[in-house]
C-alpha positions in Angstrom: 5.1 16.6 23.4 4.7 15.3 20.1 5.6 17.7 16.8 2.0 19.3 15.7 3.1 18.5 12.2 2.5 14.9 12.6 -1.0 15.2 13.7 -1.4 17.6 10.9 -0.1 15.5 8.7 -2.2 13.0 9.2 -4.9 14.3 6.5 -2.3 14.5 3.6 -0.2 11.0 3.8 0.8 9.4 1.1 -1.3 6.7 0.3 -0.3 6.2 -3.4 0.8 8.0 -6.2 -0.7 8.6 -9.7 2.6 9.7 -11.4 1.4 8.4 -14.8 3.9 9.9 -17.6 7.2 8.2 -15.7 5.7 4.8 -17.1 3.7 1.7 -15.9 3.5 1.7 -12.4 4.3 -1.5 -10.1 2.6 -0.9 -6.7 4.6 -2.5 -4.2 4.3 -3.1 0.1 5.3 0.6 0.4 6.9 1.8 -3.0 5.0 2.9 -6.1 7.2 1.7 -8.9 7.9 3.8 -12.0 9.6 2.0 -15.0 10.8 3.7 -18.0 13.6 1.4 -20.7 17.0 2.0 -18.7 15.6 3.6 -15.3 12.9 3.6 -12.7 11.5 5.6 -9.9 11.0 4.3 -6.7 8.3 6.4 -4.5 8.4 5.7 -1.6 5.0 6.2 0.0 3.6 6.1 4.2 2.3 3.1 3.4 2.9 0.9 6.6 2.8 -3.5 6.3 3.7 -6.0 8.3 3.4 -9.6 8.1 3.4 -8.9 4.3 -0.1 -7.5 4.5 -0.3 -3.1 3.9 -2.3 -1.6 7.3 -2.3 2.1 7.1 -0.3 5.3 6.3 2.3 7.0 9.0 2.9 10.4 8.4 6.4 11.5 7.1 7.3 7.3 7.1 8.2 7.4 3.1 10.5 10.5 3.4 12.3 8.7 6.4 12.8 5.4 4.5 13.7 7.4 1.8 16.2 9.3 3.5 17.5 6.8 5.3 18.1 4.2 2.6 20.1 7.5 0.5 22.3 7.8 3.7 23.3 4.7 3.0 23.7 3.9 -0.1 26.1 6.8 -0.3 27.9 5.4 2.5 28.4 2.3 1.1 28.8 3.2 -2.5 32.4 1.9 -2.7 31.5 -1.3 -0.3 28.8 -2.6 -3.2 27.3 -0.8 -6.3 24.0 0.2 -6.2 21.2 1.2 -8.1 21.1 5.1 -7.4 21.1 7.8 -10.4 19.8 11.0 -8.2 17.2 11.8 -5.4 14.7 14.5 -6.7 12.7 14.6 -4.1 12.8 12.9 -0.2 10.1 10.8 -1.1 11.8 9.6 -4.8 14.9 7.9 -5.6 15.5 7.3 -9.6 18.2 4.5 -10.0 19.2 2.6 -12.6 16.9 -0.3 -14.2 18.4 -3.8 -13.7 16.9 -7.8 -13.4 15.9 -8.2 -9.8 16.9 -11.3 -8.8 13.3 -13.0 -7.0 15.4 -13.0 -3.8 15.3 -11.3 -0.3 18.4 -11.6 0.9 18.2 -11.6 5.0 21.5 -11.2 7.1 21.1 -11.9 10.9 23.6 -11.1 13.6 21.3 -12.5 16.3 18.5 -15.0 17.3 15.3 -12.9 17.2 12.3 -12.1 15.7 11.2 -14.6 13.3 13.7 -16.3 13.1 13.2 -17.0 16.8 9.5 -17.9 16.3 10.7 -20.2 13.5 13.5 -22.1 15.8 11.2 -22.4 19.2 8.9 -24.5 16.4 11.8 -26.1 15.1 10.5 -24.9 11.6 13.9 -22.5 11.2 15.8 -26.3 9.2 13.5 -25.0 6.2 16.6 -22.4 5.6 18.8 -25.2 5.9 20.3 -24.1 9.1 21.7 -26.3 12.4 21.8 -24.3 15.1 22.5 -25.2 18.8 19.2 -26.2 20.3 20.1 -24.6 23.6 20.5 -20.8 21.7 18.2 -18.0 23.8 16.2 -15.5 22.7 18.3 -12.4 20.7 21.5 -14.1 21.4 24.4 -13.1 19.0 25.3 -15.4 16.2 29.3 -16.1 15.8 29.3 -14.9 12.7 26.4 -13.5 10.4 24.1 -16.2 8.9 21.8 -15.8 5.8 18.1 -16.9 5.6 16.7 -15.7 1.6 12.9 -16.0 1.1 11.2 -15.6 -1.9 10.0 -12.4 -2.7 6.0 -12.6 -2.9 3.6 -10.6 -4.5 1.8 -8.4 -2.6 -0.7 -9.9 0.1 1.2 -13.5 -0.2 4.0 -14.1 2.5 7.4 -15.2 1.7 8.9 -18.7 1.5 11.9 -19.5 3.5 14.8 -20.8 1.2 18.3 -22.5 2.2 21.0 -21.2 0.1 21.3 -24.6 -2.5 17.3 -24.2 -2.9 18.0 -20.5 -3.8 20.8 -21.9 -6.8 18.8 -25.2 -7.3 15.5 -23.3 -8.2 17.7 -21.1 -10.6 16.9 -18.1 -8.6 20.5 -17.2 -9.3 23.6 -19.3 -10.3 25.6 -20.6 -8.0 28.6 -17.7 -9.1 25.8 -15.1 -8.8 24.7 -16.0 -5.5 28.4 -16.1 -4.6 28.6 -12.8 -5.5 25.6 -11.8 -3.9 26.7 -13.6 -0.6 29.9 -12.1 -0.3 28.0 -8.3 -1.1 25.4 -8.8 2.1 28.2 -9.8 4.1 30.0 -6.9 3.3 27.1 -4.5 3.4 25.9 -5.9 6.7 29.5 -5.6 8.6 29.6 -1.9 7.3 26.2 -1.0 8.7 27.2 -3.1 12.0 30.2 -0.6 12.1 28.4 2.7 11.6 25.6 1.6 13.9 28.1 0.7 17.1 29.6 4.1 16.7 26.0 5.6 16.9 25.5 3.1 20.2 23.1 0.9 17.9 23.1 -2.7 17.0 22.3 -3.6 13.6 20.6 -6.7 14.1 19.2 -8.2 10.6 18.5 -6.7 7.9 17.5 -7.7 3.9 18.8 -6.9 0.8 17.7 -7.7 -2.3 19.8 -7.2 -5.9 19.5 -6.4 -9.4 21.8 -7.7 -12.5 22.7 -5.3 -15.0 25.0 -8.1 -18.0 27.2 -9.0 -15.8 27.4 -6.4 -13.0 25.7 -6.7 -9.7 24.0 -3.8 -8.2 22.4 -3.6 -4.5 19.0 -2.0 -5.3 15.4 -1.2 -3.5 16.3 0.1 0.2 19.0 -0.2 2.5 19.2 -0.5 6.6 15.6 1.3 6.6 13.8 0.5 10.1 11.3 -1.3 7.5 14.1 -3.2 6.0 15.8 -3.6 9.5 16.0 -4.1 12.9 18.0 -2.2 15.2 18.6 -2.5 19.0 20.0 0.4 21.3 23.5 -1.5 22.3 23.9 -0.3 25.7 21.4 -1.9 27.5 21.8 -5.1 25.1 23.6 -7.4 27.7 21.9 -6.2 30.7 18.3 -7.1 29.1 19.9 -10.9 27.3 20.6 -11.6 30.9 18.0 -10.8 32.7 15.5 -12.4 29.8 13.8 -9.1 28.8 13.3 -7.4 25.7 16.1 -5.0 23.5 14.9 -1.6 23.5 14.0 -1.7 19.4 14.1 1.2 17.4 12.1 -0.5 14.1 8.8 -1.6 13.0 9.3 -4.4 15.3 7.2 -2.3 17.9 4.6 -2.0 15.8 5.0 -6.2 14.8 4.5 -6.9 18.8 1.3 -4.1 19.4 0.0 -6.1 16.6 -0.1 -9.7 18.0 -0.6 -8.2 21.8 -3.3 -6.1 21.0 -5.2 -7.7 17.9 -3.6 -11.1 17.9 -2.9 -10.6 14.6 0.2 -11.7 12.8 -0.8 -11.4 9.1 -3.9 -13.8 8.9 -7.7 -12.6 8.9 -9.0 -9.2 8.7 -6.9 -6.0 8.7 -7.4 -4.6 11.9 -8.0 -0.8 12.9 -4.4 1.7 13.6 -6.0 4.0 16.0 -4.8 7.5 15.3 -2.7 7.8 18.4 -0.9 4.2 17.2 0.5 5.7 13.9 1.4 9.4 15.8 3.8 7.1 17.9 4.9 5.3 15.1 5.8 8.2 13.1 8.1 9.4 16.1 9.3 6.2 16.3 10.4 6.7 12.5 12.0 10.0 12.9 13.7 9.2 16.0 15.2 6.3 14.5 16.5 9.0 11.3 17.6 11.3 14.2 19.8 8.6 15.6 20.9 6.4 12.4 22.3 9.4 10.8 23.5 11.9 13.5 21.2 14.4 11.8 18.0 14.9 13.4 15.3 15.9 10.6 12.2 18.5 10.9 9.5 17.2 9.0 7.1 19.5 7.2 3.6 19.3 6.8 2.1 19.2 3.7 0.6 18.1 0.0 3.1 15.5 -0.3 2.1 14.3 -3.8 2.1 17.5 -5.1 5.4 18.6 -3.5 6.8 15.1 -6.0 5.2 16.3 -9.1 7.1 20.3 -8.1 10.2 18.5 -7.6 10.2 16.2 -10.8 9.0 19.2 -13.4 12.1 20.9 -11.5 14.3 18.1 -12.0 13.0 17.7 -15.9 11.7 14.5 -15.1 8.0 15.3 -15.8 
């Protein structure tokens, strides 16, 4: 039976915020960003999107992202710097300010998604990739490959890039991107890691970075089931033999109700998220909290906006 605070929540998600003395606000897929000279404040709100285009509000999805991504980045603190100053509230993270680089940087361990959608139209050489034609469906890479996009404004979808186009357009140097290369890498085998020992597969994820001078810092969200995509590893070679579907525990689900349902895959009109749609995806969202961190977490119902103004008076940050 489903916790009665997510139907009740369903009259106070967080559409957007109106936090207007932390500075201009930059109204992302799911964030409302903050910016003040040498810090900003990422909200994150229940805004739900996929194929680039926002859809509806899940209740309790910001504090889980939230959450999530602060699990994380503490775990991987001394893998890669990140962006991270405090957390004043579940829903808010304030990190440091840096220069994004215009790059999402996407790890895959395995053939799936849309990456597979790309390959079975041959269209997966615009990342500059040769793989074997005879690959199946969620089979595992030898090694982790990389596949950047550019990051689009809201309501646009993102361009594949291969690596040289990502240091030919001057999207980062060619040391930078180095740098960056080497920091997915190492970000993605350390959530691969954690995730096996939690009887997940981490299966691709994105990353995107910020310079500071010189310095590097990982920055936005980290192994989120927005950001990611995770498989339960049990049942993984079982289901690649037999030609069936993982068993996800992402947005993925919400990706494939999409086309089956609506036949929509980000073109056209938004279509309707029936009520008993984003219910299941909210459980989907704390299940996957319950089960990426160990912890399972009891939501509370609630004015969340108001709860984020409480907290940042508290804090001294309004």
């Amino acid at each position: 039976m489903a916790d009665p605070a997510l139907s009740e929540q369903l009259n106070h998600t967080l559409a957007e915020t109106h936090l207007d003395s932390l500075g201009e606000r930059y109204r992302g897929k799911v964030r409302d960003v903050y910016r003040q000279r040498d810090r900003v404040f990422l909200v994150a709100t229940d805004r739900l999107s996929a194929f680039d285009r926002v859809l509806t509000t899940i209740p309790f999805k910001g504090e889980v992202l939230n959450r999530i991504a602060q699990f994380w980045f503490d775990r991987t603190k001394d893998v890669v710097p990140n962006h991270v100053l405090d957390a004043p509230d579940p829903n808010v993270t304030v990190a440091r300010a840096t220069k994004p680089f215009p790059v999402e940087v996407v790890v895959r361990g395995y053939l799936t998604g849309s990456l597979w959608r790309d390959f079975q139209k041959g269209a997966h050489t615009a990342y500059g990739l040769d793989l074997p034609p005879d690959m199946r469906k969620d089979a595992v890479f030898p090694e982790p490959i990389l596949t950047p996009s550019t990051k689009a404004p809201v309501g646009e979808h993102d361009e594949p890039l291969s690596e040289a186009e990502v240091v030919r357009r001057g999207i980062a140097s060619a040391r930078d991107w180095a740098r960056i290369r080497e920091a997915a890498l190492a970000l993605f085998r350390a959530g691969q890691a954690w995730c096996q020992s939690r009887g997940l597969l981490l299966v691709d994820t994105k990353y995107e970075f910020g310079a500071v001078g010189d310095s590097i810092y990982l920055i936005d969200e980290m192994h989120t089931p927005d950001s990611s995509r995770f498989w339960r590893a049990s049942s993984y070679e079982e289901r690649l033999a037999a030609g069936e579907d993982q068993v996800m525990l992402d947005k993925e689900n919400v990706r494939q109700w999409l086309i089956r349902e609506k036949g929509f895959s980000g073109h056209g009109p938004l279509p309707l998220i029936p009520e008993n749609v984003r219910l299941q995806t909210s459980e989907l969202y704390l299940r996957a909290y319950g089960e990426i961190t160990g912890t399972p977490l009891q939501p509370v119902a609630g004015d969340v906006e108001a709860r984020i103004e409480k907290n940042l008076q508290k804090h001294g940050y309004l």
